[in-house]
Backbone as a printed PyTorch tensor [residue, N CA C, xyz], in Angstrom:
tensor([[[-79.4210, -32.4540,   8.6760],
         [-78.4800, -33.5340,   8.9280],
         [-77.9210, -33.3760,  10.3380]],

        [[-77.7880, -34.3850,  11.5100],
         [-77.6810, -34.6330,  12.4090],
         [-76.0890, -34.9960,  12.6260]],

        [[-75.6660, -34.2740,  13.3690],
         [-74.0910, -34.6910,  13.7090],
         [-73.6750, -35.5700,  14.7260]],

        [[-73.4170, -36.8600,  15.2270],
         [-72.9530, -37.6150,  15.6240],
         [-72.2650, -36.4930,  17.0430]],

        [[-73.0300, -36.5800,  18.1600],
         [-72.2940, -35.9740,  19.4690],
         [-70.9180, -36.7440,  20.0120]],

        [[-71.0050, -38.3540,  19.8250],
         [-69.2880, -38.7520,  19.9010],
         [-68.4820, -37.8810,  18.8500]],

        [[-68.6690, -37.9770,  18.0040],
         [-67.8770, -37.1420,  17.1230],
         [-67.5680, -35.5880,  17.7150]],

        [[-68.3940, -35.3020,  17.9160],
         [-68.3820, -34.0580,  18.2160],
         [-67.6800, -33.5420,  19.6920]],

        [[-67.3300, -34.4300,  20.6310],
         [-67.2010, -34.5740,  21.8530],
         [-65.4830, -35.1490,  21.5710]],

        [[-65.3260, -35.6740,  20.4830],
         [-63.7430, -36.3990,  20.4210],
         [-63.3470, -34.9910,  19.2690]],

        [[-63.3740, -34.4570,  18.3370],
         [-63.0900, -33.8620,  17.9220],
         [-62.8020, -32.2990,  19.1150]],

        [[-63.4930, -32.1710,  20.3340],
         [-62.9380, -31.4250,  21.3480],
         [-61.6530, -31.8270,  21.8100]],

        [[-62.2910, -33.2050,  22.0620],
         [-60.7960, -33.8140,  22.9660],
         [-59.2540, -33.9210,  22.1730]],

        [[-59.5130, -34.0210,  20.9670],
         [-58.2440, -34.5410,  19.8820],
         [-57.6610, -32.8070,  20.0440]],

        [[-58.5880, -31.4950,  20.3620],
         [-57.7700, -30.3590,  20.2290],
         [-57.2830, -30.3010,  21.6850]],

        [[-58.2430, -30.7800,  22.1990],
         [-57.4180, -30.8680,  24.0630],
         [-55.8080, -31.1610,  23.4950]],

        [[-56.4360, -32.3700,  23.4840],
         [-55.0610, -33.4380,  23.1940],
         [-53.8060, -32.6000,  22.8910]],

        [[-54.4270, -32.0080,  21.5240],
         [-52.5850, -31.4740,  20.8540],
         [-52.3360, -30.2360,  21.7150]],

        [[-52.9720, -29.5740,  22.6100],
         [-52.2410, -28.7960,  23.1640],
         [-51.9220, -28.6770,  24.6380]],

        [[-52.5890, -29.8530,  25.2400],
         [-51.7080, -30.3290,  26.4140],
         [-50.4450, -30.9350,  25.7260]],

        [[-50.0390, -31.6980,  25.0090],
         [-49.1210, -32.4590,  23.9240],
         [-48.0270, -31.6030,  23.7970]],

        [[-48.3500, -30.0420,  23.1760],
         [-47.9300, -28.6780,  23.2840],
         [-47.1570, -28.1510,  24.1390]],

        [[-47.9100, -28.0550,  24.8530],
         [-47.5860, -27.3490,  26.7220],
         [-46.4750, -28.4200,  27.4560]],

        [[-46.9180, -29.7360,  27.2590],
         [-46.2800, -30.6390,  28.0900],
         [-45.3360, -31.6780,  27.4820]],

        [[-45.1430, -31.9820,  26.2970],
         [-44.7350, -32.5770,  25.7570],
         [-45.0290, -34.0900,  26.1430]],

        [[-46.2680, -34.5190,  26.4990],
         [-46.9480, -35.7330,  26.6670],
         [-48.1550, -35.7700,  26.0000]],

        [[-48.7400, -37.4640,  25.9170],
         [-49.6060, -37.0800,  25.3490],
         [-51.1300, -37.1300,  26.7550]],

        [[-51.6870, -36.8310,  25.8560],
         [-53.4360, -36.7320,  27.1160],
         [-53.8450, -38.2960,  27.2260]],

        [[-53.6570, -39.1450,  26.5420],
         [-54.5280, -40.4480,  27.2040],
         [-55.4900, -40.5260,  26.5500]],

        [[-56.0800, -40.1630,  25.2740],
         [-57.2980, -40.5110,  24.5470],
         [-57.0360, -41.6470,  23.0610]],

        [[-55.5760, -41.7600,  23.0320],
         [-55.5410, -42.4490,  21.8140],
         [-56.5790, -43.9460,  22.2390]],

        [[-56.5220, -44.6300,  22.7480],
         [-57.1010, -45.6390,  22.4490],
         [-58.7870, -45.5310,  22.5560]],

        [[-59.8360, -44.1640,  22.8750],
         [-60.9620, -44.4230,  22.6250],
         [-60.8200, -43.6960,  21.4150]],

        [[-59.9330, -42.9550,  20.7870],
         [-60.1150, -42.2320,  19.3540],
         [-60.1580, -43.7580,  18.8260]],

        [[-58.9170, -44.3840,  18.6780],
         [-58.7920, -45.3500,  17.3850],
         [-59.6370, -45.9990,  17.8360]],

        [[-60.8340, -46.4890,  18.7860],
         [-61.9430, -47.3430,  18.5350],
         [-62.8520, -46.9640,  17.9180]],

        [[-62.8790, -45.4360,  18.1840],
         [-64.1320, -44.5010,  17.3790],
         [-63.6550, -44.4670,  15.9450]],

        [[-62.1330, -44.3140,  15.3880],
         [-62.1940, -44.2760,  14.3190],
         [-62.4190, -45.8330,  13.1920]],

        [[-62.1260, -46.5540,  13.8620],
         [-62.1980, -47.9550,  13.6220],
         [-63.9790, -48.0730,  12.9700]],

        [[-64.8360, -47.7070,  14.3330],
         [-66.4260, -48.3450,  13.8200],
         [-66.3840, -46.7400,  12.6800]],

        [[-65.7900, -45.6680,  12.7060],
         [-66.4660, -44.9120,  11.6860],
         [-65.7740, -45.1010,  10.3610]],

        [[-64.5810, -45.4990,  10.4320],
         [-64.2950, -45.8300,   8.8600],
         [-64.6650, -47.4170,   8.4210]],

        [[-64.4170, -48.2750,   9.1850],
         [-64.7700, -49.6410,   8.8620],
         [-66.1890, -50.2900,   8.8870]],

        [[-66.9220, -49.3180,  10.0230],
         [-68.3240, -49.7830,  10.4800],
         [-68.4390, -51.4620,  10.9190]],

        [[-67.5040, -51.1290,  11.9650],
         [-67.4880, -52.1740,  13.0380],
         [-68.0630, -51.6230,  14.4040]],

        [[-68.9710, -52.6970,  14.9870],
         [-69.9010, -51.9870,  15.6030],
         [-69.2160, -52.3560,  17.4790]],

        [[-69.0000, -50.8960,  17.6280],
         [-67.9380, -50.6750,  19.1490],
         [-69.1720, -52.0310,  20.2460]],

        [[-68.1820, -52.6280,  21.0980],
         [-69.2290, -53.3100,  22.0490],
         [-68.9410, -52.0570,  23.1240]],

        [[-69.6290, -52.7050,  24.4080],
         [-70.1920, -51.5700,  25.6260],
         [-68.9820, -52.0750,  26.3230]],

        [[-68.5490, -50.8890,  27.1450],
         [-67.3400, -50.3700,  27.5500],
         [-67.0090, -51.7660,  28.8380]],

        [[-65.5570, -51.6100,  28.6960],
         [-65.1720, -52.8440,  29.3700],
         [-65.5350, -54.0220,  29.0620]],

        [[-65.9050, -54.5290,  28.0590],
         [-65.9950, -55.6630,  27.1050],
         [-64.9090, -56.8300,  27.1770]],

        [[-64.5740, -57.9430,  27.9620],
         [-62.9600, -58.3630,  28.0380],
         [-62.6880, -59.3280,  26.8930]],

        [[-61.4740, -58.7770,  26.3520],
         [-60.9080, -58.8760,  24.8820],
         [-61.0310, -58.4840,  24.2000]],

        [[-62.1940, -57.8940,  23.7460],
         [-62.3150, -57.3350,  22.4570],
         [-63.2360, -56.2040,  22.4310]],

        [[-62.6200, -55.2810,  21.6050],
         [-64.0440, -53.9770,  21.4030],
         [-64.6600, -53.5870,  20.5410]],

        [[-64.9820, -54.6810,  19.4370],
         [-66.0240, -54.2250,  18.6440],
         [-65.8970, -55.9680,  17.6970]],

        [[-66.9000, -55.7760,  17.0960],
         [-67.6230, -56.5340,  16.2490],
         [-67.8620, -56.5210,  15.1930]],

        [[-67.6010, -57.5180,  13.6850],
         [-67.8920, -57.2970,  12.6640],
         [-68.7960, -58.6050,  12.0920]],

        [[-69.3910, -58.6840,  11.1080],
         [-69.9030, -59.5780,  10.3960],
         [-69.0080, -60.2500,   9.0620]],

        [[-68.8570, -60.9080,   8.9700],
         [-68.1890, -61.8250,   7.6150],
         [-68.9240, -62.9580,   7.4270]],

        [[-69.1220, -63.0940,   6.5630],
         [-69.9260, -64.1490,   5.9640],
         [-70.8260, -64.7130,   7.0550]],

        [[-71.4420, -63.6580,   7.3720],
         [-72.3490, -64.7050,   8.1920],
         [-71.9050, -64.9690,   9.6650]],

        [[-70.1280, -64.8780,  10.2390],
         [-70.1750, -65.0950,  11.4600],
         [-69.2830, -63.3000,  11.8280]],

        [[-69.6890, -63.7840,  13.3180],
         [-69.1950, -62.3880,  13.6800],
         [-67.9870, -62.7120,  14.4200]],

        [[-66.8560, -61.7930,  13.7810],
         [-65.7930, -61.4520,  14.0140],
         [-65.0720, -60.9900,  14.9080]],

        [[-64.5730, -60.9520,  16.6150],
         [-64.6960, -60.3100,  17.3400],
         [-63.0260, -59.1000,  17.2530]],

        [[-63.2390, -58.2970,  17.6750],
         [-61.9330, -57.5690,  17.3030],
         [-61.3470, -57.1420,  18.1210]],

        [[-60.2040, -57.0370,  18.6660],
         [-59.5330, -56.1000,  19.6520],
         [-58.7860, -54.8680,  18.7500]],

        [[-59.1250, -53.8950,  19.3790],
         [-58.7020, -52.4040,  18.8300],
         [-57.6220, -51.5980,  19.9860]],

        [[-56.3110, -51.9140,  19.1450],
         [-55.2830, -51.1180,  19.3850],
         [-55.1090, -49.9270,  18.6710]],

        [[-54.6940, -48.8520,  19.5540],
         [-54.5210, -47.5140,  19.1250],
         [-53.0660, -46.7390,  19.0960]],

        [[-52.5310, -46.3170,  18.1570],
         [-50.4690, -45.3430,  18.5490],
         [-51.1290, -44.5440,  17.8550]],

        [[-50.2920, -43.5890,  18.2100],
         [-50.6080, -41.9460,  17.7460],
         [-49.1360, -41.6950,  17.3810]],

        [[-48.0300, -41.9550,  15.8000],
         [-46.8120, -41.8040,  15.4690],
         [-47.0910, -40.1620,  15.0490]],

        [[-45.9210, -39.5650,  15.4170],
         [-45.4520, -38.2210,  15.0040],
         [-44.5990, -37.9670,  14.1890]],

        [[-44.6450, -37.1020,  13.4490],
         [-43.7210, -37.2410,  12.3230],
         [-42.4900, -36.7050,  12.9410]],

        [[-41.2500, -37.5170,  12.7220],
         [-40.1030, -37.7640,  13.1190],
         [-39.5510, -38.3810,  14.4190]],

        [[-40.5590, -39.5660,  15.1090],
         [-40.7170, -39.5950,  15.8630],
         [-39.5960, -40.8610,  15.0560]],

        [[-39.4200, -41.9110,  16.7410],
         [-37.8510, -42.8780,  16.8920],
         [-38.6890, -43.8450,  16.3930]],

        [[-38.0440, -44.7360,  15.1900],
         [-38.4990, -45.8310,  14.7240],
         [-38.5190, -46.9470,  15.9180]],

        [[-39.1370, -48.1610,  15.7820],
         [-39.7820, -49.4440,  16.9400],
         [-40.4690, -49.0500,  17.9950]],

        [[-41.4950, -48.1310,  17.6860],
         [-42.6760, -47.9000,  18.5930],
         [-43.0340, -49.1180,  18.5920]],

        [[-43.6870, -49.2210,  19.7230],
         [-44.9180, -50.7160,  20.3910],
         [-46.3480, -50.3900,  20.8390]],

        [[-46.6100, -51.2210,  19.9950],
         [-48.4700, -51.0490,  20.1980],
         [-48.6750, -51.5490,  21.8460]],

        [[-49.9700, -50.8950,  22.1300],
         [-50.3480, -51.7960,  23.3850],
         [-50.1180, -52.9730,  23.4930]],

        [[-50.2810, -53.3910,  24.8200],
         [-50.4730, -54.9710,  25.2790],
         [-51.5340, -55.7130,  24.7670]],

        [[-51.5200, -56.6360,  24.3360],
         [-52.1050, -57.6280,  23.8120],
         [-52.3130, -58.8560,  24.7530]],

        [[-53.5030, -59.3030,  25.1210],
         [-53.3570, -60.2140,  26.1200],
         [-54.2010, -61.7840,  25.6840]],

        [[-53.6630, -62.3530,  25.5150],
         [-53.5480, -63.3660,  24.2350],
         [-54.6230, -64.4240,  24.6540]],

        [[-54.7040, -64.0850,  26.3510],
         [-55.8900, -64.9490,  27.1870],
         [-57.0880, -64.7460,  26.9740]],

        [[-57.2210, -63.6140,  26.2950],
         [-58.7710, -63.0680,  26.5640],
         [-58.7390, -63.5460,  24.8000]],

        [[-60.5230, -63.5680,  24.8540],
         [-60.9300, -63.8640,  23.2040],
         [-61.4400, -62.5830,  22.3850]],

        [[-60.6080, -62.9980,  21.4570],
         [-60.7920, -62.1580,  20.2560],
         [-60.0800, -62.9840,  19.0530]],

        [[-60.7380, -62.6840,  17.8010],
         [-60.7040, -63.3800,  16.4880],
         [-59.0520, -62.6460,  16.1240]],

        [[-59.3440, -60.7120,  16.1730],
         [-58.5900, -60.6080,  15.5010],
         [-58.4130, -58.9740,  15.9340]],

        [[-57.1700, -58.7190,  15.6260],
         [-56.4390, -57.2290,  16.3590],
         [-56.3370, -56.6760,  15.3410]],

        [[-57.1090, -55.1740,  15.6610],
         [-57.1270, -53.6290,  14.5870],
         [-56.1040, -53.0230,  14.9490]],

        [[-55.0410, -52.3880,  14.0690],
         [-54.3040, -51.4730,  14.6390],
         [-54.2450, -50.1020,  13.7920]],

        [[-54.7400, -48.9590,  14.7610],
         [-55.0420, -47.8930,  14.3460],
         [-54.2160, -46.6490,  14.1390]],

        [[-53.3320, -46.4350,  13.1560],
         [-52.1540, -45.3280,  13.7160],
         [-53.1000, -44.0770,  13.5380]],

        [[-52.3430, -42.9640,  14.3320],
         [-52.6060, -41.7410,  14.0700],
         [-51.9610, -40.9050,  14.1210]],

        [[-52.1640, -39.5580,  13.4750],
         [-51.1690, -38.2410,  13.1540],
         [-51.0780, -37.7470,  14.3630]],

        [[-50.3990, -36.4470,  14.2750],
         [-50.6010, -35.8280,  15.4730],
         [-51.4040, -34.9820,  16.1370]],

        [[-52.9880, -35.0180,  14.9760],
         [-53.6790, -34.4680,  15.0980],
         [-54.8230, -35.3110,  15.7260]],

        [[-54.4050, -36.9630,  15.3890],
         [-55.0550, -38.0480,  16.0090],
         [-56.3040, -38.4640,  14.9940]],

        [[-55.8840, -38.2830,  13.8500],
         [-56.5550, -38.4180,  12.4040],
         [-55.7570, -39.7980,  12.3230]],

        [[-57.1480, -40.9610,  11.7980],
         [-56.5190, -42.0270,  11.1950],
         [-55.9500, -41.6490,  10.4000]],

        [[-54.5450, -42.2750,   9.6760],
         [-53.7690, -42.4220,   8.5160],
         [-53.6170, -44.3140,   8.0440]],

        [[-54.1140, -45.1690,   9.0410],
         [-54.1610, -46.3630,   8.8100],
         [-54.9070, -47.2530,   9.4780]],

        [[-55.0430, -48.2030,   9.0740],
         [-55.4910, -49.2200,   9.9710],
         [-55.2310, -50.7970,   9.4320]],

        [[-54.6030, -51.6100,  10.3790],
         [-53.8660, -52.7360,   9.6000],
         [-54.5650, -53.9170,  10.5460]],

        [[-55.0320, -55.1140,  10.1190],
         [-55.6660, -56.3600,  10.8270],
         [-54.9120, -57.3330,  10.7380]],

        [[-54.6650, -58.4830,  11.9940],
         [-53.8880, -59.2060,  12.1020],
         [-54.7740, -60.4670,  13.0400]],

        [[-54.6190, -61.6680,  12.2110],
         [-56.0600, -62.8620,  12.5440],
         [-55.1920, -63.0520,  14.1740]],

        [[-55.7420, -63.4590,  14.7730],
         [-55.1580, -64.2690,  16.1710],
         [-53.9790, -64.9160,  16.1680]],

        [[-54.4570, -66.1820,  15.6250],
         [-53.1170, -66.8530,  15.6520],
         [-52.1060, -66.6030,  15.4770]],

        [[-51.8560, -65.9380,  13.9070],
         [-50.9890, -65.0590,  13.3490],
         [-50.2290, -63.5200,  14.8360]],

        [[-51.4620, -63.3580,  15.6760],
         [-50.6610, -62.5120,  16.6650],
         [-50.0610, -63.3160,  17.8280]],

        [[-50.7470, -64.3800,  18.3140],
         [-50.3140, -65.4090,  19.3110],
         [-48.8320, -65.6400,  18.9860]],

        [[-48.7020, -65.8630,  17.7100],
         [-47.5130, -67.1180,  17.1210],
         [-45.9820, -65.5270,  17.1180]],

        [[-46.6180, -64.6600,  16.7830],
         [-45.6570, -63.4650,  16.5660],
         [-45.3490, -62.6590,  18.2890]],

        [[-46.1290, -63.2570,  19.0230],
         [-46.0540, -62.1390,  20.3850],
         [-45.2720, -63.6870,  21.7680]],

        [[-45.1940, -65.0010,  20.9210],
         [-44.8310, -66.1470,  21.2790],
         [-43.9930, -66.6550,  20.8990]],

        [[-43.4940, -65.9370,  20.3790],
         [-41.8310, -66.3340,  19.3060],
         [-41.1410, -66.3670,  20.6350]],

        [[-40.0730, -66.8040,  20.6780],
         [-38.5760, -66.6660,  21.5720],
         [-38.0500, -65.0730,  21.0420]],

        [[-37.4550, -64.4120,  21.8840],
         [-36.5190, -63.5400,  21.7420],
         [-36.7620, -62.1440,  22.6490]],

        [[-37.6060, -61.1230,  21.9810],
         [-38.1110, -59.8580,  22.7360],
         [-38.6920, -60.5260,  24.2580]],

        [[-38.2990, -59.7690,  25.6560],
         [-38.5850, -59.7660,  26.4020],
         [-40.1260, -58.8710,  26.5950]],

        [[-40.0530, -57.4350,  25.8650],
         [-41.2030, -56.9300,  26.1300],
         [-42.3370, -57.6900,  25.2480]],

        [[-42.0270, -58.3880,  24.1090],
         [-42.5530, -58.8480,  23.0310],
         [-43.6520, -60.0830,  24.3450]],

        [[-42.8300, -60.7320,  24.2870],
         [-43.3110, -62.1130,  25.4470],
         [-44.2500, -61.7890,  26.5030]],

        [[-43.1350, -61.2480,  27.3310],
         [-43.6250, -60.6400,  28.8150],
         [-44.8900, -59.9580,  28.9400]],

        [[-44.7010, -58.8670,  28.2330],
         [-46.1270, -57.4130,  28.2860],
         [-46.4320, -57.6770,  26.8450]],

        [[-46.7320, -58.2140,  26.2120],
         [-47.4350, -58.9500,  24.9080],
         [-47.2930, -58.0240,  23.9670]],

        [[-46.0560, -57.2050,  23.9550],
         [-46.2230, -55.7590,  23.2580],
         [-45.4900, -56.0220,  22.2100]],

        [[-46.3960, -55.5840,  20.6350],
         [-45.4260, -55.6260,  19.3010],
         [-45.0200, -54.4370,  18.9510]],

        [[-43.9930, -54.3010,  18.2920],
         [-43.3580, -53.5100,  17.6600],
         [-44.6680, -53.1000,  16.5750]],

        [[-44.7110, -51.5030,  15.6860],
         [-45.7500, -51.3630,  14.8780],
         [-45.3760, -52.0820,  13.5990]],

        [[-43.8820, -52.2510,  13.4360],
         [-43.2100, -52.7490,  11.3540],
         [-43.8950, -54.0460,  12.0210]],

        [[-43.3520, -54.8460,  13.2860],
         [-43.7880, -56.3290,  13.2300],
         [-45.2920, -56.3670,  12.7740]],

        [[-46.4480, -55.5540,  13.7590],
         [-48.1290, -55.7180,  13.4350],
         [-47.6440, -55.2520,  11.8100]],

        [[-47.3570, -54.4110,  11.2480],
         [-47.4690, -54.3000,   9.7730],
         [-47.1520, -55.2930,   8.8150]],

        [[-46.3390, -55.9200,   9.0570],
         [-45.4660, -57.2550,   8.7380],
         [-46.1050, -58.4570,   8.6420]],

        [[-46.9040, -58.1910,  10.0780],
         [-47.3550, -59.7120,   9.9230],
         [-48.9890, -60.1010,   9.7070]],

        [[-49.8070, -58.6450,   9.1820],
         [-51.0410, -58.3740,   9.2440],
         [-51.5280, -57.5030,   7.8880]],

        [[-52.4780, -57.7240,   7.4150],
         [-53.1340, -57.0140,   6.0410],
         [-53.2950, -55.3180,   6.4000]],

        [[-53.6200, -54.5610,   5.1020],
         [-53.8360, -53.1660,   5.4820],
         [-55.9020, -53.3850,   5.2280]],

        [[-56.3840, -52.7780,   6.1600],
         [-57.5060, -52.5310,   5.8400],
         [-58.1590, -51.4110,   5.4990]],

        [[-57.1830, -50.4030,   5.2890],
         [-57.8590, -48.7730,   4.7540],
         [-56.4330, -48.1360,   5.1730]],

        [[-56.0060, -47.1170,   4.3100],
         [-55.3340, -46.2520,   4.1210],
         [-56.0300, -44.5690,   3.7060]],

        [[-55.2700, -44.0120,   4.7410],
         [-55.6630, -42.5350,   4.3960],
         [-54.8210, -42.1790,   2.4720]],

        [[-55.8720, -41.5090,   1.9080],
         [-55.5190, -41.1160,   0.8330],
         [-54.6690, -39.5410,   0.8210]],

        [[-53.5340, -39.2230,   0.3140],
         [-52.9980, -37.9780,   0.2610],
         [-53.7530, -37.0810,  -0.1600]]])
C-alpha cells in the first residue's frame, strides 16, 4: 500500500507548524493548503491547480459540477470567541464556500458548506465593517448560516 507523498509532506509541515506556534506564539501560514488537502481527503472533492481564481476544488452533484471555495481557521482550545474566516471575494465565481476548522494540531474537527448566495446576502448585510469591507465572516455567522458536511467523531 502506497502512501500519498502530499500527505506525507503536510503531516511534516502540521509538526513544523505546532512548534514554530510553540517557540513563537504565531502560527506558520499553512492553514489554508491543510484545509484544502483536508477537504479533497475527507469529502473527495477534487483540489483544482494552484491559483485557480475563486475557487479550489470541484465536486459533482447530480450531474453538474459544483465549484467550491475552501476556507481554512485553525481554533485553539480556549481561544477568544468571533474569530473570522478568510476573505471571501464575492467577485470571483464559485457555487459554494467550505469551511474547514482545525485543532491545534491542524486535524480537521469540521467542515461546514454555505451555497453563494446565502454567503453574498450574509457578507452584504448592512452593519460589520470588516464583514462588508474585507468580506470577512465571523466562524458562529459561516456556522449559522451554512450546513455541516462532516464532523470529527470523539
Amino acid at each position: 500500500m502506497s502512501t500519498d507523498p502530499v500527505l506525507e509532506i503536510l503531516a511534516e509541515a502540521k509538526k513544523l507548524a505546532q512548534r514554530y506556534r510553540a517557540l513563537t506564539g504565531k502560527p506558520l501560514g499553512i492553514t489554508g493548503e491543510v484545509a484544502e488537502y483536508e477537504a479533497a481527503r475527507i469529502l473527495g472533492v477534487e483540489l483544482t491547480p494552484a491559483r485557480q481564481s475563486g475557487y479550489d476544488a470541484t465536486e459533482t452533484r447530480d450531474g453538474h459540477i459544483v465549484r467550491l471555495q475552501i476556507k481554512g481557521r485553525c481554533v485553539l482550545d480556549g481561544s477568544k470567541s468571533g474569530q473570522r474566516m478568510g476573505s471571501i471575494d464575492i467577485q470571483k465565481e464559485f457555487d459554494a464556500v467550505l469551511l474547514v476548522l482545525l485543532d491545534g494540531n491542524f486535524e480537521a474537527t469540521g467542515i461546514y458548506e454555505a451555497p453563494r448566495q446565502t454567503v453574498v446576502a450574509a457578507l452584504t448585510a448592512p452593519g460589520s465593517k470588516s464583514r462588508n469591507e474585507r468580506g470577512a465572516l465571523g466562524i458562529s455567522k459561516f456556522k449559522s448560516i451554512g450546513t455541516v458536511r462532516w464532523l470529527r467523531s470523539a
